[in-house]
PyMOL Python script that loads the backbone (N, CA, C, O; Angstrom):
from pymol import cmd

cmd.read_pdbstr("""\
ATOM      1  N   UNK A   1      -2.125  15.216  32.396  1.00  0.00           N
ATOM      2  CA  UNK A   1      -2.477  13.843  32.058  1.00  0.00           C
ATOM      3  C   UNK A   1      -2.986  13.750  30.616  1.00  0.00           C
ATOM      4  O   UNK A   1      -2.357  13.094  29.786  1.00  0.00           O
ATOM      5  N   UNK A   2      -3.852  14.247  30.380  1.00  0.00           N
ATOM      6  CA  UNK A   2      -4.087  14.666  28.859  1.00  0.00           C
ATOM      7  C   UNK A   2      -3.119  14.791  27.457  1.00  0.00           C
ATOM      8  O   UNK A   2      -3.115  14.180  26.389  1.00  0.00           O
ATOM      9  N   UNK A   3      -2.073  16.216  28.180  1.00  0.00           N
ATOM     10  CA  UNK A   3      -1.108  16.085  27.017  1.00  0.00           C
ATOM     11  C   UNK A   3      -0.607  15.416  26.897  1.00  0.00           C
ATOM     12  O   UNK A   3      -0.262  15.217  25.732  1.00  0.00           O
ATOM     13  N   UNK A   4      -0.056  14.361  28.079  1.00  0.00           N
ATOM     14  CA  UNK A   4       0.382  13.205  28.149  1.00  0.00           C
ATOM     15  C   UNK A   4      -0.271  12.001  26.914  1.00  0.00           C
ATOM     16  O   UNK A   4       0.302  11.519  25.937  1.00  0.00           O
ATOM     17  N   UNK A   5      -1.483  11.810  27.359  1.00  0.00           N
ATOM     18  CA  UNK A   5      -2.115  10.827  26.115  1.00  0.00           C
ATOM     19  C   UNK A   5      -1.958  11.449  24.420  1.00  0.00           C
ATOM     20  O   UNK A   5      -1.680  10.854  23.379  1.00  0.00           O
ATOM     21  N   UNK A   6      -2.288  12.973  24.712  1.00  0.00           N
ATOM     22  CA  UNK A   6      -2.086  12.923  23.122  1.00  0.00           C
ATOM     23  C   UNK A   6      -0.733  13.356  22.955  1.00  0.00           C
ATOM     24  O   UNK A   6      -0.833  14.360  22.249  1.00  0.00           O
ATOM     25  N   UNK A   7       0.171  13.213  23.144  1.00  0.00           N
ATOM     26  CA  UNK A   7       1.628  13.307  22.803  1.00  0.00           C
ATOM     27  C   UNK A   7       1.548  11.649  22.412  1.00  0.00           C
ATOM     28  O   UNK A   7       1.909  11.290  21.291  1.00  0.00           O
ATOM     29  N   UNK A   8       1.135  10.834  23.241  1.00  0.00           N
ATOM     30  CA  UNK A   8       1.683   9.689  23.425  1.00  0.00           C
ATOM     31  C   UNK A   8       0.575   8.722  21.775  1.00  0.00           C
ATOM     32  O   UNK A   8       0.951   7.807  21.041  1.00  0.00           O
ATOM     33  N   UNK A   9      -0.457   9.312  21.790  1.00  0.00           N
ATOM     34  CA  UNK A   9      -1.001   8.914  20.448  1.00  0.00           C
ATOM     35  C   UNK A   9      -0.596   9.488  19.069  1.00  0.00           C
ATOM     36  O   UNK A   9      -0.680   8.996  17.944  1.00  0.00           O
ATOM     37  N   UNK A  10      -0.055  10.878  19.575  1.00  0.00           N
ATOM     38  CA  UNK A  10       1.079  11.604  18.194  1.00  0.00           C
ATOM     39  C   UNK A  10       2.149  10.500  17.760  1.00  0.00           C
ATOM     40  O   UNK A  10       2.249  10.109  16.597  1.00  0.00           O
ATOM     41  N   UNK A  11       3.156   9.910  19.109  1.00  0.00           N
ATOM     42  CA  UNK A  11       3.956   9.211  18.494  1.00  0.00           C
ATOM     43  C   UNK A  11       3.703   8.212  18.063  1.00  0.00           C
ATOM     44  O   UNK A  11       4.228   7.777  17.038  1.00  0.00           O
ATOM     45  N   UNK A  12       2.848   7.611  18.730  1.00  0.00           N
ATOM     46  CA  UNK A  12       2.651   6.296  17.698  1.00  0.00           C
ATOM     47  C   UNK A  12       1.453   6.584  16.264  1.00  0.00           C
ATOM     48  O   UNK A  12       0.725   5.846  15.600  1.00  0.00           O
ATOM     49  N   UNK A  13       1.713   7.831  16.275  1.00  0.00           N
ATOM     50  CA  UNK A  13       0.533   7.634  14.989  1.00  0.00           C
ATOM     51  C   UNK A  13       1.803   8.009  13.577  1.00  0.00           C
ATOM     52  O   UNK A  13       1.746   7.668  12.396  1.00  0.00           O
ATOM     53  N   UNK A  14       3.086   8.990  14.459  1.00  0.00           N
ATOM     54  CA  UNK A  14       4.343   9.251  13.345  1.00  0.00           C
ATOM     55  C   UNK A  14       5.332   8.029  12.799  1.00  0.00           C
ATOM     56  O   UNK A  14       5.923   7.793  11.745  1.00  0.00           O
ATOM     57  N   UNK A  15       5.197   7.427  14.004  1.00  0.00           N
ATOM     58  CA  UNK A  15       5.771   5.786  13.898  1.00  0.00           C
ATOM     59  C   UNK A  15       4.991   5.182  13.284  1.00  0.00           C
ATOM     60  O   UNK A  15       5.491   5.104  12.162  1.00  0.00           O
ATOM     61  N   UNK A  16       4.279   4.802  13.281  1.00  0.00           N
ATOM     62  CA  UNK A  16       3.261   4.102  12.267  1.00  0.00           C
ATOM     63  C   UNK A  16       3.357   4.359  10.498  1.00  0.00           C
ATOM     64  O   UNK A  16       3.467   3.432   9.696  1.00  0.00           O
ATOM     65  N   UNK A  17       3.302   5.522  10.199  1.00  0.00           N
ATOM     66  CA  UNK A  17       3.199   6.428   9.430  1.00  0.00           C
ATOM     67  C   UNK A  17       5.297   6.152   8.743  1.00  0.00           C
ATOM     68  O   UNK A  17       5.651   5.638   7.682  1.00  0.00           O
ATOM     69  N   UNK A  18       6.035   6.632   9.668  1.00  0.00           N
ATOM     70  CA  UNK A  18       7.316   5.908   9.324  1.00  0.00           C
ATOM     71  C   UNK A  18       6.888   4.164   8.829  1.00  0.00           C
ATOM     72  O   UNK A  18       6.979   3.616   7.731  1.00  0.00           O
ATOM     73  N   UNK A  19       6.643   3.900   9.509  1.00  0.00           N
ATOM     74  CA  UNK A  19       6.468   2.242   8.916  1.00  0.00           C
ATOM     75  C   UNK A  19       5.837   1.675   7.601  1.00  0.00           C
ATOM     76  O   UNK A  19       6.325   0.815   6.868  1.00  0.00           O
ATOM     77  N   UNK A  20       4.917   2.188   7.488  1.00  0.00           N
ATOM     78  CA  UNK A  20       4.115   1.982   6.359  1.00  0.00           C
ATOM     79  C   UNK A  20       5.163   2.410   5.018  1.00  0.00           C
ATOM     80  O   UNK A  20       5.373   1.688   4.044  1.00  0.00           O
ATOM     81  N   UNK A  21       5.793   3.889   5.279  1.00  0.00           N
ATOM     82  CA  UNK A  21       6.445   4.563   4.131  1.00  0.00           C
ATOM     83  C   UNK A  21       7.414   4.019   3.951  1.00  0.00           C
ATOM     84  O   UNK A  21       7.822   4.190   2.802  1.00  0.00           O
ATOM     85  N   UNK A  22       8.364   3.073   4.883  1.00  0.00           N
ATOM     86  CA  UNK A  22       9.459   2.299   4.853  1.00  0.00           C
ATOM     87  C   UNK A  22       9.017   0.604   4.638  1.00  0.00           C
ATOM     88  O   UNK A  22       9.878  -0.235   4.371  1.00  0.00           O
ATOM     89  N   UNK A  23       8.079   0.381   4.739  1.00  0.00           N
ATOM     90  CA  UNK A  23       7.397  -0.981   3.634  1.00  0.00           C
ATOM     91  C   UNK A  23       7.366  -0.583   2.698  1.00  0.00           C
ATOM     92  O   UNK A  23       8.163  -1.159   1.958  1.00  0.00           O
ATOM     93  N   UNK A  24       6.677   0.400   2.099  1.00  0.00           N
ATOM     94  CA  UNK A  24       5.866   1.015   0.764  1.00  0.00           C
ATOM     95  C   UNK A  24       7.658   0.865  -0.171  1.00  0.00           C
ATOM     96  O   UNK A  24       7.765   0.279  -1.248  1.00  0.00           O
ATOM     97  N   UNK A  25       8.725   1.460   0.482  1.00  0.00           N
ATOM     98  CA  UNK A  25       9.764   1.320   0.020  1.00  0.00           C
ATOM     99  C   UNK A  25      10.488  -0.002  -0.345  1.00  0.00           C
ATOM    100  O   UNK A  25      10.829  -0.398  -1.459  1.00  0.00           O
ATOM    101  N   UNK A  26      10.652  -0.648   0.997  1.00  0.00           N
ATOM    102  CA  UNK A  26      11.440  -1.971   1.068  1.00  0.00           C
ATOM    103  C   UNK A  26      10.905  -3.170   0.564  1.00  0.00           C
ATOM    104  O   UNK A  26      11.529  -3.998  -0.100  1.00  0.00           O
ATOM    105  N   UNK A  27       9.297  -3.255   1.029  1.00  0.00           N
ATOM    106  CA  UNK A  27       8.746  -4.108   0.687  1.00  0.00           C
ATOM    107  C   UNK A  27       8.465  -4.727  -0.804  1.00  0.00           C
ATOM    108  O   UNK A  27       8.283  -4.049  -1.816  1.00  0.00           O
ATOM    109  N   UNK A  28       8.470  -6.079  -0.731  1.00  0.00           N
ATOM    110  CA  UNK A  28       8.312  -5.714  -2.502  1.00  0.00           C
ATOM    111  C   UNK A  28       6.689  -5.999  -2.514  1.00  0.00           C
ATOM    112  O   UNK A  28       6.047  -6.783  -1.816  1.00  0.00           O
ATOM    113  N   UNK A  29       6.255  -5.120  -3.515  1.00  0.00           N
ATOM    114  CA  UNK A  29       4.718  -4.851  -3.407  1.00  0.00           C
ATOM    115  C   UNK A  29       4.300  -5.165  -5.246  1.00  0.00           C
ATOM    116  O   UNK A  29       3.264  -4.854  -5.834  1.00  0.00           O
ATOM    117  N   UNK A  30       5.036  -5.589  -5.572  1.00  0.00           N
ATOM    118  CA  UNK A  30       4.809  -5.925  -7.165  1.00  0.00           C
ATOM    119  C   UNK A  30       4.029  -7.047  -7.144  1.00  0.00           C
ATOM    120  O   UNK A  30       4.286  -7.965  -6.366  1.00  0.00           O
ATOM    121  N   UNK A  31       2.829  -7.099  -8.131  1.00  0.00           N
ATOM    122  CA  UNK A  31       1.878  -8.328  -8.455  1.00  0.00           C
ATOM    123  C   UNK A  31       2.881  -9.664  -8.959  1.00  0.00           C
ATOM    124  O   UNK A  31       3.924  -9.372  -9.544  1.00  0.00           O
ATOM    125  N   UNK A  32       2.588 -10.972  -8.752  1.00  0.00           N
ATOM    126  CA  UNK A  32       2.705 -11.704  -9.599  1.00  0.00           C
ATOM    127  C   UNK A  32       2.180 -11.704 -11.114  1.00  0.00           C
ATOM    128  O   UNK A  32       1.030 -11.696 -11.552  1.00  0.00           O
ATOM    129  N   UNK A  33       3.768 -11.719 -11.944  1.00  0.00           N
ATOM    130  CA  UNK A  33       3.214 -11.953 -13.305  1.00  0.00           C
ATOM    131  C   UNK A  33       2.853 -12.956 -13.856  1.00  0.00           C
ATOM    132  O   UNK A  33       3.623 -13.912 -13.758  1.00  0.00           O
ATOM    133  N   UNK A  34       1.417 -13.176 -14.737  1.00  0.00           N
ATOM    134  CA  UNK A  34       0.942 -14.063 -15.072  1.00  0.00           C
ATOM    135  C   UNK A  34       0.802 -13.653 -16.922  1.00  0.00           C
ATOM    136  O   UNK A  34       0.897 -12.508 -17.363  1.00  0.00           O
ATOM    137  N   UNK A  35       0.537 -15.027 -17.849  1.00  0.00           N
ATOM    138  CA  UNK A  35       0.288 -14.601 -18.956  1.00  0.00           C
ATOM    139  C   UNK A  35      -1.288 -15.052 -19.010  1.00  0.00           C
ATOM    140  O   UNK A  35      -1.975 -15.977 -18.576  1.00  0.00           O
ATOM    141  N   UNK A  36      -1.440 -14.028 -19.685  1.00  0.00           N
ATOM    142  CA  UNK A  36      -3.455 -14.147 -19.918  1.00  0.00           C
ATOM    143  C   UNK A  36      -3.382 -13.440 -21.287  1.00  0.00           C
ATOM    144  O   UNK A  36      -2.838 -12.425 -21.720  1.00  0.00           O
ATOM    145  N   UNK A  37      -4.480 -14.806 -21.973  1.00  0.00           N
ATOM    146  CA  UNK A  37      -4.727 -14.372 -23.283  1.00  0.00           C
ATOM    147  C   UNK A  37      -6.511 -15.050 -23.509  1.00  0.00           C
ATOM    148  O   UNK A  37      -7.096 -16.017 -23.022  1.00  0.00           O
ATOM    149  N   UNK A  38      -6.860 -14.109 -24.361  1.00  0.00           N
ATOM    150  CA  UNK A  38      -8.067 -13.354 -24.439  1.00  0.00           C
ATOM    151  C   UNK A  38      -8.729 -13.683 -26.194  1.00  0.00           C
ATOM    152  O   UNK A  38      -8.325 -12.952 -27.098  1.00  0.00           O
ATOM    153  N   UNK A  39      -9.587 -14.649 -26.460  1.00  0.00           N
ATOM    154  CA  UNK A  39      -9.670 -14.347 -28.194  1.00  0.00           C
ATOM    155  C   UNK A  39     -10.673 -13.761 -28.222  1.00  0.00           C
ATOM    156  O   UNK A  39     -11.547 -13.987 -27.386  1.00  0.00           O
ATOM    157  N   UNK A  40     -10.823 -12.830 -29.213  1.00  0.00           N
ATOM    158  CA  UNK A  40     -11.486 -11.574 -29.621  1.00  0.00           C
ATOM    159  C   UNK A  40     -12.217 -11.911 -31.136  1.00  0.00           C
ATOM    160  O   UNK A  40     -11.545 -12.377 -32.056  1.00  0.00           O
ATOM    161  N   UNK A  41     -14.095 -11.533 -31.318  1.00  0.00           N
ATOM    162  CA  UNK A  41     -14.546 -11.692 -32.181  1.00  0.00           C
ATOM    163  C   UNK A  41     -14.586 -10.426 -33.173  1.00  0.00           C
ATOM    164  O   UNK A  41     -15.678  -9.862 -33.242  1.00  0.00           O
ATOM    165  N   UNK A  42     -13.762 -10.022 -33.783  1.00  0.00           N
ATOM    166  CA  UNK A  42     -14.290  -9.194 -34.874  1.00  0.00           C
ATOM    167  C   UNK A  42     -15.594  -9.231 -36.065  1.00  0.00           C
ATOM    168  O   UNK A  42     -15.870 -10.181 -36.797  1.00  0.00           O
ATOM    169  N   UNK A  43     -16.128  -8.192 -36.015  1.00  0.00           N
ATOM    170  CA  UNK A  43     -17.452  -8.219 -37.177  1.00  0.00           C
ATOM    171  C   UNK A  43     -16.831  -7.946 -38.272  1.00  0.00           C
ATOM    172  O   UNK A  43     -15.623  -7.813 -38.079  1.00  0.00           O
ATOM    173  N   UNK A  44     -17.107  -7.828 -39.188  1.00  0.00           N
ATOM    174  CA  UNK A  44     -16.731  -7.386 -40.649  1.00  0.00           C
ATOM    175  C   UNK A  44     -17.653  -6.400 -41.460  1.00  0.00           C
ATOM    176  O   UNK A  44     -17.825  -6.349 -42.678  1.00  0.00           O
ATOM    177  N   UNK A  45     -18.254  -5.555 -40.361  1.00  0.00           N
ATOM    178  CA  UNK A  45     -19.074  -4.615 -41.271  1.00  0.00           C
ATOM    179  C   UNK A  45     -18.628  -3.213 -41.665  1.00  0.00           C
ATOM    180  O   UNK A  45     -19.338  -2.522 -42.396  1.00  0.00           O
TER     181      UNK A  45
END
""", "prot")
cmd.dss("prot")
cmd.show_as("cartoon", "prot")
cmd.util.cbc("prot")
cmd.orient("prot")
């Protein structure tokens, strides 16, 4: 009964693990590009 449960939490922990790595792939995981601008004080010393 035992090996039973942890066989049965192995597979879903390899399936899982497949899933994530096959999002990480397919998925598109790229930020939205935005433009950002920034003014900057220079000293003069």
């Amino acid at each position: 009964m035992l090996w039973r449960l942890i066989k049965f939490v192995a597979t879903i922990a390899v399936l899982g693990a497949i899933g994530i790595a096959g999002y990480a792939y397919v998925g598109d995981l790229t930020p939205p590009a935005s433009e950002q601008s920034m003014t900057v004080t220079l000293d003069e010393s």
